[in-house]
C-alpha positions as CSV (number, residue, x, y, z in Angstrom):
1,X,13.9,-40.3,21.7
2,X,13.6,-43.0,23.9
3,X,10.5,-45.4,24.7
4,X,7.6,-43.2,26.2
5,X,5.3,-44.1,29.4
6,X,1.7,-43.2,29.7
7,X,1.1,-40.7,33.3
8,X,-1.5,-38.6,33.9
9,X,-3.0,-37.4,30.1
10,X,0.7,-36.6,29.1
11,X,4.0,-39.0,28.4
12,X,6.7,-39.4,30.7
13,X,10.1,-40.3,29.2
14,X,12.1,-43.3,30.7
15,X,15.5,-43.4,31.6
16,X,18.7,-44.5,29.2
17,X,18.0,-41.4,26.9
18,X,21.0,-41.4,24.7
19,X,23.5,-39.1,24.4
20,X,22.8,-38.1,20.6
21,X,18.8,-38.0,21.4
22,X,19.9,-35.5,24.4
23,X,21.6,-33.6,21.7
24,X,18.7,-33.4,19.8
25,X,16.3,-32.8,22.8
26,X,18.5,-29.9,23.9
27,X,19.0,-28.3,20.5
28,X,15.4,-28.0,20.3
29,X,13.9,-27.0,23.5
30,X,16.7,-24.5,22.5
31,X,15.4,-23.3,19.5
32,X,11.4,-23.2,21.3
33,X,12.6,-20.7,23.9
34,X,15.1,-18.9,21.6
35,X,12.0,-18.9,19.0
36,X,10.3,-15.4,19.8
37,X,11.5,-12.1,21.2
38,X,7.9,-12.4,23.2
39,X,9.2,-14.9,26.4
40,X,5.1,-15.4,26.4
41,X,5.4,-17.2,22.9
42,X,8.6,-18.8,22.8
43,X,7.4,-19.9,26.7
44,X,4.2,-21.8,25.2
45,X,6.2,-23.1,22.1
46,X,8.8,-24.8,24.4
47,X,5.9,-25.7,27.0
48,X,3.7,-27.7,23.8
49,X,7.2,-29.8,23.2
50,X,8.3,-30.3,27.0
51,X,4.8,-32.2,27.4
52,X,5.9,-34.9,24.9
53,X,9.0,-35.8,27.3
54,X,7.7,-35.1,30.8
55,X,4.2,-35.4,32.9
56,X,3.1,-31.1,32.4
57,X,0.2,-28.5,32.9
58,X,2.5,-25.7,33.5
59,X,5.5,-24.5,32.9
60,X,6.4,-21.1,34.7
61,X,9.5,-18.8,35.2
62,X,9.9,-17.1,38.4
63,X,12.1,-14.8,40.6
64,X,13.0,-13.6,44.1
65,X,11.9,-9.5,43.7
66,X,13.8,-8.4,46.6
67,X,12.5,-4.7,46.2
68,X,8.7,-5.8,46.8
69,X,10.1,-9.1,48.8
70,X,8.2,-11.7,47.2
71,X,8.7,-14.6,44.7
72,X,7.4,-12.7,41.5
73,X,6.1,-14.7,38.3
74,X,8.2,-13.4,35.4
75,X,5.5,-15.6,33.0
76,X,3.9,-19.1,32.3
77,X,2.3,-21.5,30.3
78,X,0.1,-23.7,31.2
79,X,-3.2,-25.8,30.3
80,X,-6.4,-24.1,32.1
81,X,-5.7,-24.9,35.4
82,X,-5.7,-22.6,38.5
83,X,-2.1,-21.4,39.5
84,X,-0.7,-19.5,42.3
85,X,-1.0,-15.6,42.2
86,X,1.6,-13.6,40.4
87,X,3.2,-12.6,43.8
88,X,4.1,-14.9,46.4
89,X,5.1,-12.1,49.7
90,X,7.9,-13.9,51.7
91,X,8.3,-14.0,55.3
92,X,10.9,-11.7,56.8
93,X,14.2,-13.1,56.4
94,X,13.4,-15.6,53.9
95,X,14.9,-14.4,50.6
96,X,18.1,-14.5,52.5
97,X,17.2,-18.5,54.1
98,X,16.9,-19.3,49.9
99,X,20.3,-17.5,48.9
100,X,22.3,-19.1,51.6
101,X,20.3,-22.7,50.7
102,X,22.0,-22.1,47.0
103,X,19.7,-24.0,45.0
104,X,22.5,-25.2,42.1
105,X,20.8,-28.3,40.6
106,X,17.4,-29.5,40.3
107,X,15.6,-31.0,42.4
108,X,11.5,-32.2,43.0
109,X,10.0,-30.4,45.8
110,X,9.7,-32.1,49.2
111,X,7.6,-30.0,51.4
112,X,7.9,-32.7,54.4
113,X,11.8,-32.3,54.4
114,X,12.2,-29.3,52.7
115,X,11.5,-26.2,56.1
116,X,11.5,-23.5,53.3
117,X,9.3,-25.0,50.7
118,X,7.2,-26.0,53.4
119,X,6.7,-22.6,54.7
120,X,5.8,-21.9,51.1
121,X,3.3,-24.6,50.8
122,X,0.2,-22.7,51.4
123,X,0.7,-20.1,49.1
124,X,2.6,-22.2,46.2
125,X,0.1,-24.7,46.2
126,X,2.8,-27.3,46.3
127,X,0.0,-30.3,48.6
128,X,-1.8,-32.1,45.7
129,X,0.9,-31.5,43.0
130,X,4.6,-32.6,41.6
131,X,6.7,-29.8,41.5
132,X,10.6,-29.7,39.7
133,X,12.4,-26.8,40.0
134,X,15.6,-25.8,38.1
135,X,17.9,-23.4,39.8
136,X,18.5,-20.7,36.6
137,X,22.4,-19.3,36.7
138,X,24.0,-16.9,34.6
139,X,27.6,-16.9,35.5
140,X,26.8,-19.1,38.9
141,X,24.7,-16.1,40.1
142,X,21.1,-17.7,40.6
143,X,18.6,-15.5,38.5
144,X,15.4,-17.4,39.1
145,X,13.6,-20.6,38.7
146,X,12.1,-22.7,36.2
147,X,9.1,-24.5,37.7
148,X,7.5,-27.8,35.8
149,X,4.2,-28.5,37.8
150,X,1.6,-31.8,37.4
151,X,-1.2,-32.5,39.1
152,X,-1.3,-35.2,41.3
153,X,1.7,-36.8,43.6
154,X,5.2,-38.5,42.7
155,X,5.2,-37.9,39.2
156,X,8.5,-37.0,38.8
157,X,11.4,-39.2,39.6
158,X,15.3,-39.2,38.5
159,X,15.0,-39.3,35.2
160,X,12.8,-36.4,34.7
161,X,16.2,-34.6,37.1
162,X,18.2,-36.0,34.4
163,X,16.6,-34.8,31.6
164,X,15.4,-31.0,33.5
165,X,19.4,-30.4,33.5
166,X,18.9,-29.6,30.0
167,X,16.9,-26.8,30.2
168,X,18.5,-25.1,32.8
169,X,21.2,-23.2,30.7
170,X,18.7,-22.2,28.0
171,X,16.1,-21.2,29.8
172,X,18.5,-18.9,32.0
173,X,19.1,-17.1,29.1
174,X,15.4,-16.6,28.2
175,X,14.4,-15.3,31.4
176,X,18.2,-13.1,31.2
177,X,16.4,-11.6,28.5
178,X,13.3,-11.1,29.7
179,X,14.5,-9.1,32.9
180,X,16.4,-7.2,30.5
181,X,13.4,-6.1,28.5
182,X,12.1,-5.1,31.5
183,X,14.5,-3.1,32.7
184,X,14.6,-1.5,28.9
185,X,10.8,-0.7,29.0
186,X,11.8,0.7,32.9
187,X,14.5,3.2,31.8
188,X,11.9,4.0,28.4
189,X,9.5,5.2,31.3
190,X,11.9,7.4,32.5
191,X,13.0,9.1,29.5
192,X,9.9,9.3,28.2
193,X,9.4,11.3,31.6
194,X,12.6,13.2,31.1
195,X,11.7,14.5,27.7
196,X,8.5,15.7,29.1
197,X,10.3,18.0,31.4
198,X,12.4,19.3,29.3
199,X,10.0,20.0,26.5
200,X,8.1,22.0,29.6
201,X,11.5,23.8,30.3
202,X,11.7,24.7,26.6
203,X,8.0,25.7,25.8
204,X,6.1,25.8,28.6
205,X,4.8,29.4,29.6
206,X,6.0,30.9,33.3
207,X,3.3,33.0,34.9
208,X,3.9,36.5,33.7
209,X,3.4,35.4,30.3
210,X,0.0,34.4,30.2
211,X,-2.3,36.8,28.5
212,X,-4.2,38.8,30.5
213,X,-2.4,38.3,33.8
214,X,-2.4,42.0,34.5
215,X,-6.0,42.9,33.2
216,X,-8.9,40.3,33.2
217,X,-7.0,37.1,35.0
218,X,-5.3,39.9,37.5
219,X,-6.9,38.4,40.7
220,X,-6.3,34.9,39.6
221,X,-2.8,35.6,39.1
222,X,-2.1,37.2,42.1
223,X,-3.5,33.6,43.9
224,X,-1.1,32.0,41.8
225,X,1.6,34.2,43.0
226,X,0.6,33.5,47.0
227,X,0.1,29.2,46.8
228,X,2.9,28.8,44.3
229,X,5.5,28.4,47.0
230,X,3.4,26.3,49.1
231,X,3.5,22.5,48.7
232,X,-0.5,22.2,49.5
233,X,-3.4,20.6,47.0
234,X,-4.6,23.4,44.7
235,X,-8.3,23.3,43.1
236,X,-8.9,25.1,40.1
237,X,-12.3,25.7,38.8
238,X,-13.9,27.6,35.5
239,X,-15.4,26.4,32.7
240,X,-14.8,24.5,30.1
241,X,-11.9,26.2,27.7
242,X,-10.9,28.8,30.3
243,X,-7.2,27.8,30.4
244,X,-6.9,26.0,33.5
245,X,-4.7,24.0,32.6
246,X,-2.4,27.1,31.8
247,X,-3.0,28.2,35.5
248,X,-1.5,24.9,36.8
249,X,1.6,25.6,34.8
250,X,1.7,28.9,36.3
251,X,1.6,27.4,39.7
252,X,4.3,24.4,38.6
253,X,6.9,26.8,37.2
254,X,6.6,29.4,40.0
255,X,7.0,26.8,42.5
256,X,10.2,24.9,44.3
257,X,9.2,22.0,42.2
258,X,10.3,23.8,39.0
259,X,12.6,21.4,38.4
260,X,10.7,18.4,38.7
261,X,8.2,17.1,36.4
262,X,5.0,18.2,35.7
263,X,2.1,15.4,34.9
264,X,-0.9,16.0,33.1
265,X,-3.8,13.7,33.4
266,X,-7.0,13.9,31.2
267,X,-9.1,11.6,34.1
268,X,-12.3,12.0,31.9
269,X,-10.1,10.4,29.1
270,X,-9.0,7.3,30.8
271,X,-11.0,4.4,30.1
272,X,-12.3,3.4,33.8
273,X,-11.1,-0.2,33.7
274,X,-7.7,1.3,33.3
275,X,-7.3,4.4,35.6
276,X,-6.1,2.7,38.4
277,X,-3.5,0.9,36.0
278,X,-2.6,4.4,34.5
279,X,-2.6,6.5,37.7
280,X,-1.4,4.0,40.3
281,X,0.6,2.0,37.6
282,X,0.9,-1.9,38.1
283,X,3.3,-4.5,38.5
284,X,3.8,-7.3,36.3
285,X,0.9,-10.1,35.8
286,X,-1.2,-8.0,37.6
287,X,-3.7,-8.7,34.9
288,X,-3.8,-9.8,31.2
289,X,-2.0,-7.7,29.2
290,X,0.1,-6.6,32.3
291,X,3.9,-7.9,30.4
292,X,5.9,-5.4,32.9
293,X,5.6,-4.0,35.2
294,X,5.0,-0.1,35.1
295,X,4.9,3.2,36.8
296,X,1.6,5.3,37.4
297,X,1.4,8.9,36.4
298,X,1.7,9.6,40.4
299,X,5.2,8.0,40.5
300,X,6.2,9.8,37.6
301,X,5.7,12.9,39.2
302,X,7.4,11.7,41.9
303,X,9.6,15.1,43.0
304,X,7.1,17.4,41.1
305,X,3.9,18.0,39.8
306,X,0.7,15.9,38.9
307,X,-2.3,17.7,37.7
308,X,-5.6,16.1,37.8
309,X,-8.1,17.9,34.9
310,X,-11.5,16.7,35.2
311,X,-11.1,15.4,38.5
312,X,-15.1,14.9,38.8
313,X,-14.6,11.8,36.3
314,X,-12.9,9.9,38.7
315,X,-14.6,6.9,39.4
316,X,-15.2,6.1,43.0
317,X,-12.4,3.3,43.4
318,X,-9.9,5.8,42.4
319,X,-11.3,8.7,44.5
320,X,-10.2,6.3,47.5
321,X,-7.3,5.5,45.9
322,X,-6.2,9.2,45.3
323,X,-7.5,10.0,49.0
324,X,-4.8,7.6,50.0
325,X,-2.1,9.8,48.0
326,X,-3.0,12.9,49.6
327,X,-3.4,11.6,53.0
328,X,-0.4,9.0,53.2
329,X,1.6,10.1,50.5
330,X,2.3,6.6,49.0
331,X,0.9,4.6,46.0
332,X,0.3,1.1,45.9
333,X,0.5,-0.5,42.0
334,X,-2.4,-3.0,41.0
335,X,-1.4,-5.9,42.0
336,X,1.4,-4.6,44.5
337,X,1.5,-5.9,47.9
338,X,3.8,-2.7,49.0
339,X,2.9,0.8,49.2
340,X,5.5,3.0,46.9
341,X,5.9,6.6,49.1
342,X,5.6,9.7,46.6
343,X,6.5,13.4,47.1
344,X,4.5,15.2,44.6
345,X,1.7,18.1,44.8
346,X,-1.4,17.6,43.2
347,X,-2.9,20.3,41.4
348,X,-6.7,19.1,40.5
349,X,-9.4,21.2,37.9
350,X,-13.1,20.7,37.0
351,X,-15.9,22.5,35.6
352,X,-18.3,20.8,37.2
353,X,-20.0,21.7,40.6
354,X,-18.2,19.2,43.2
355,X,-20.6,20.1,45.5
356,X,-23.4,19.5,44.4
357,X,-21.6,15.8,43.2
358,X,-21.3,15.3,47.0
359,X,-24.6,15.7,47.9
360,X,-25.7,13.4,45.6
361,X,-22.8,10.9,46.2
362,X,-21.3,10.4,43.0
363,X,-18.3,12.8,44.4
364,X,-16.7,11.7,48.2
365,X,-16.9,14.2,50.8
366,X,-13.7,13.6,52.2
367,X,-12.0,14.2,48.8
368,X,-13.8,17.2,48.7
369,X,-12.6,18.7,51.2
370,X,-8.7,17.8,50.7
371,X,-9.1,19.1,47.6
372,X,-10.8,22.6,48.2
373,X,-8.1,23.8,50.7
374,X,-7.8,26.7,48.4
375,X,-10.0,26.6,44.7
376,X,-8.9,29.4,42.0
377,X,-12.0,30.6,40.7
378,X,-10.9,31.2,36.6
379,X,-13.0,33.5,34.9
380,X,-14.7,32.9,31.8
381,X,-13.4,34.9,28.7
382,X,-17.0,36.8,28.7
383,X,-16.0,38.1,31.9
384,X,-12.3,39.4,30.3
385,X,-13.5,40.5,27.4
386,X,-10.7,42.7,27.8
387,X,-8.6,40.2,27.2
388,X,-10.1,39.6,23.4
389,X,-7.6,41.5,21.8
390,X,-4.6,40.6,23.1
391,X,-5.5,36.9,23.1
392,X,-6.3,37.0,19.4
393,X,-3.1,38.7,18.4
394,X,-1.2,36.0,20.8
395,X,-3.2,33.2,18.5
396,X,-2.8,34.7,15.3
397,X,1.1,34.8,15.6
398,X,1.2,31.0,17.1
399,X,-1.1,29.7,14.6
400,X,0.9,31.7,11.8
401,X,3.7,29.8,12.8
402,X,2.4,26.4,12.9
403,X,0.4,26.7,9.5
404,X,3.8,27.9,8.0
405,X,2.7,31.3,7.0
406,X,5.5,33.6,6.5
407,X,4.3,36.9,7.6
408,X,1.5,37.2,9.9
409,X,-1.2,38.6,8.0
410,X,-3.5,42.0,9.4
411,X,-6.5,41.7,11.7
412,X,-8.8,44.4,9.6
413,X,-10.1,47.2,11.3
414,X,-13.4,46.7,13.6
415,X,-12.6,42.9,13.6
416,X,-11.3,43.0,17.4
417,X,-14.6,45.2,18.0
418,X,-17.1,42.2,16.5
419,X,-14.8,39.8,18.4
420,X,-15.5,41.4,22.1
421,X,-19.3,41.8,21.2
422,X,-19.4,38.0,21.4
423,X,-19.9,35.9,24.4
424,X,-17.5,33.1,23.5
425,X,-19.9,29.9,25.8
426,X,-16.5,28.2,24.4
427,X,-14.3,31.1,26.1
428,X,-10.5,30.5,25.0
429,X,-10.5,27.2,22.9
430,X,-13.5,28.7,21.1
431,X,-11.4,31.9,20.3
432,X,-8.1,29.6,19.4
433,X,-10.2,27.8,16.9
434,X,-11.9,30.3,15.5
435,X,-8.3,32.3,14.6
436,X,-7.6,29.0,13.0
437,X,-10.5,28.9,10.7
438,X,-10.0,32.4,9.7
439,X,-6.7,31.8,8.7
440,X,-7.6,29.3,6.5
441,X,-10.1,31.3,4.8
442,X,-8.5,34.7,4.4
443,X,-4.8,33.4,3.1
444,X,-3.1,36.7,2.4
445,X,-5.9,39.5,3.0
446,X,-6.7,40.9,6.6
447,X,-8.3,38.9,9.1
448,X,-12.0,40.1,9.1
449,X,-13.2,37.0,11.3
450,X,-16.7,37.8,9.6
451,X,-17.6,33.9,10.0
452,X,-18.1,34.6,13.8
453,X,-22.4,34.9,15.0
454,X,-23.3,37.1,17.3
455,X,-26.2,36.8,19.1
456,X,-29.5,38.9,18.5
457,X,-28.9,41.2,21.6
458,X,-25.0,41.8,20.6
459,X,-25.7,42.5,17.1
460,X,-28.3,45.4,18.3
461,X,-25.3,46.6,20.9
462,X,-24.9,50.0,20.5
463,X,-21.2,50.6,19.4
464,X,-20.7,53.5,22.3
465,X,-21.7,54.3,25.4
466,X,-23.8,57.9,26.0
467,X,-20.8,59.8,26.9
468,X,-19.5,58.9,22.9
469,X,-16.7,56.7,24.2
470,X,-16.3,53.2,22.7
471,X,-17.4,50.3,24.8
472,X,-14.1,48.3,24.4
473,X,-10.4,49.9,24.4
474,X,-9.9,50.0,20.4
475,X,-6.5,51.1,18.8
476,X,-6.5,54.1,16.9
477,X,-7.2,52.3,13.3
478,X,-10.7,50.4,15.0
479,X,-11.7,53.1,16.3
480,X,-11.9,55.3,13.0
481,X,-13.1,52.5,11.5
482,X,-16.2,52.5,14.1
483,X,-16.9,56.2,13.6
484,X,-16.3,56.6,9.9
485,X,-18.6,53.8,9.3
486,X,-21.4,55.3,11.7
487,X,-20.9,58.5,9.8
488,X,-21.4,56.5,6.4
489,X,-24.4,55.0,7.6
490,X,-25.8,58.3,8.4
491,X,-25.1,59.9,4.7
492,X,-26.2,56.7,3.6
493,X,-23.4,56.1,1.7
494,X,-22.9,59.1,0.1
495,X,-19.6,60.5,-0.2
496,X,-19.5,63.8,-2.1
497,X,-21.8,66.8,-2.0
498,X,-23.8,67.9,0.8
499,X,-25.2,65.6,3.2
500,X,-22.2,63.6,1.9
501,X,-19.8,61.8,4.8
502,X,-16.8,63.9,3.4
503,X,-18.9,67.4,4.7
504,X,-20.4,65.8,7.7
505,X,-16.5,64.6,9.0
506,X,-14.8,67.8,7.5
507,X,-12.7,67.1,5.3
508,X,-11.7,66.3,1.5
509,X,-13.8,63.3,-0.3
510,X,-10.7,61.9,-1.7
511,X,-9.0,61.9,1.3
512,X,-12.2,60.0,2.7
513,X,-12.0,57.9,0.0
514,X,-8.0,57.0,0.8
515,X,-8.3,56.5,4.0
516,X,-11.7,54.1,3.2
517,X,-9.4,51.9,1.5
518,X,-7.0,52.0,3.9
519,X,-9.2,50.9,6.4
520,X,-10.9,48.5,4.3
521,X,-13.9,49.5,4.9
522,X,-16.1,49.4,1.4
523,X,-17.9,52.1,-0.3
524,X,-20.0,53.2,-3.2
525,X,-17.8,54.1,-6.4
526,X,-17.7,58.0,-7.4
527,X,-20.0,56.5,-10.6
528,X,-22.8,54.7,-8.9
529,X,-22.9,57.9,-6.8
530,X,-23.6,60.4,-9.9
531,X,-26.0,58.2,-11.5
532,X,-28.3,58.7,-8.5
């Protein structure tokens, strides 16, 4: 392919390249950049031949991003040397100076009599090195550059021109494509954020349907009712499991933003060298790894809701960040130069004591107080235990449903009584998971939910109060169940006879007996009784 110079640690080709070696040169820089549907590969494969023909230590594709105004590096390949940053900002005006240049072939960069460049200089490290650039076009409209860099001064001449026409049509393809993947992985975003709402809109629960909004969560719900309309920063706190989460919905779906979407963001699940990335989003380059650029969770919510759960993980660099959001209203990506304005409402949760966090400076002050305009105080289930019965029904038909269980089977009498002696330190998720395992244990009998362990003071709790009135509102099933087992107790098992539970209730043993096995509640047979 033509005799070969030494320049520089790489090989410069000479002038007088035949036609046919053209041919062959163009074919297979062809085939390099075409080689991979990753530009980074197919890049580095066309980069490793290029060096054989031309002085080269990096080979980069760039454009003019007139949305963040800056010359934006699309991707490179190079040998490990320093190159400029992956956004070059442009001075006003100066995207429309390089359009009305029009760049059409290419051409070594002259900073002495090129005014644009030169304005460039500082920024493109253009002193100290050989620069060709080669105007990309698809269809005559100028899509970007292909920039060949070597360090040190005149290295290229006409014959590296000649041979750099080559690549242009090519190499415009590659980076065609690559925009267009872009733009793909753009619109996936979207969806992606589109199909979130609308799975909301199909399953997501509006605020008169969570359980226990008229009894135990009354007074929460009727805060719910007065900030929904509002567009101000809403802090909700409870433990662990108390169905905050479920309260932000409340707030979401009862608000103008209804129609918007609703975020959800785990902060104590995102690894902290990638919050920012995942909350702020980045822009292309902005790091390794960083192939496109991508919307944070805050722009997704643009028009709607974000909620922040565990908003004392946060790690100091995005508290500031996120003060920024509710002060400004604007983002600004990782590696963005321009902040991106928002319009969302921030709905934040924790179970952990923010103030004490501030006064011992793990948790900003400032933040603080944004956030605690006006906390929702969510009350754990121990609290409600009202609430038990209704909740464990609402679980037992969900789960029933998802385990693929035709019919829902029975909760057996004095269950829900056992179930509102316990504390539940897990509160909701500890009651959800426990209808789950009992499920799975009792496949086609009544749900006993005898797995659960009370502790020593609940099990000695009397079952009612000194007036003879139950503790807990039981239906009319539990609460014969309670008494008929008390009376039981008393004859000490004995049925029939005198002393027996049949004379001490008033009425026939084998009715007794019926409605024992009715109730489920076991008993000694009529032959273990006569033998005594």
């Amino acid at each position: 392919m033509g005799t070969k110079t030494e320049g520089k640690g790489t090989v410069g080709v000479v002038s007088g390249m035949c036609m046919a070696r053209r041919d062959d040169f163009t074919r297979e820089i062809t085939l390099r950049i075409c080689s991979s549907l990753e530009i980074k590969e197919s890049l580095r494969s066309a980069f490793e031949y290029l060096k054989e023909y031309v002085p080269l230590e990096a080979l980069v594709l760039v454009i003019i991003d007139e949305r963040l105004g800056a010359i934006r590096r699309i991707e490179r390949a190079s040998e490990d040397i320093a190159l400029p940053p992956n956004l070059i900002p442009l001075p006003e005006g100066m995207p429309q100076k390089i359009a009305a240049r029009n760049y059409s072939e290419p051409f070594i960069v002259d900073i002495e009599k090129d005014e644009i460049l030169g304005a460039l200089a500082p920024m493109a490290n253009f002193e100290g090195n050989t620069h060709l650039i080669v105007p990309l076009r698809i269809k005559g409209e100028l899509i970007g550059w292909l920039v060949l860099r070597a360090s040190g001064e005149g290295l290229y001449g006409e014959e590296h021109l000649e041979l750099a026409g080559c690549l242009a049509e090519p190499f415009a393809i590659a980076l065609a494509n690559a925009l267009a993947h872009e733009e793909v992985l753009r619109y996936q975003s979207i969806l992606l954020d589109d199909k979130r709402f609308l799975n909301q809109e199909l399953h997501g629960d509006a605020a008169d349907g969570i359980i226990g909004g008229n009894t135990g969560l009354r007074n929460v719900m009727e805060m719910v009712r007065q900030v929904a309309p509002l567009n101000n920063t809403v802090l909700i706190l409870g433990e662990t499991g108390t169905g905050k989460e479920m309260i932000a919905n409340a707030i979401h779906v009862s608000s103008p933003r209804r129609n918007g979407p609703f975020i959800k963001v785990n902060c104590g699940a995102l690894p902290e060298n990638l919050i920012d990335s995942e909350l702020f989003g980045h822009e292309r380059g902005a790091f390794t790894g960083a192939m496109a650029e991508s919307r944070g969770r805050f722009e997704r919510a643009n028009g709607g809701t974000i909620f922040l759960d565990e908003i004392g993980e946060l790690p100091p660099n995005a508290q500031v960040r996120l003060l920024r959001v509710l002060q400004n209203h604007e983002v600004e990506r990782v590696g963005g130069k321009r902040p991106i304005p928002v319009d969302i409402r921030v709905i934040a949760a924790t179970h952990r004591n923010l103030q004490s966090m501030v006064e011992k400076g793990s948790f900003r002050e400032d933040l603080w107080y944004r956030l605690s305009g006006f906390p929702i105080v969510v009350p754990p289930v121990r609290q409600r235990k009202e609430d038990v019965p209704a909740l464990t029904r609402h679980f037992v038909t969900v789960k029933t449903r998802d385990f693929g269980i035709g019919v829902p089977p029975s909760i057996a009498p004095g269950a829900l009584h056992r179930l509102m002696e316990y504390d539940w330190p897990g509160n909701v998720r500890e009651l959800e998971n426990l209808v789950e395992r009992e499920l799975i244990l009792h496949r086609g009998g009544p749900l006993t939910f005898s797995t659960i362990l009370l502790n020593p003071e609940q099990k000695n709790m009397p079952l009612a109060a000194g007036n003879g009135r139950s503790l807990y509102p039981l239906n009319l099933d539990e609460a014969n169940a309670v008494h008929i087992t008390a009376v039981l107790k008393l004859a000490k098992g004995k049925i029939d006879g005198p002393g027996g539970a049949a004379e001490m209730l008033g009425i026939n043993p084998s009715t007794l007996r019926s409605r024992l096995d009715k109730l489920g509640i076991s008993y000694r047979r009529r032959g273990r009784e006569s033998n005594r």
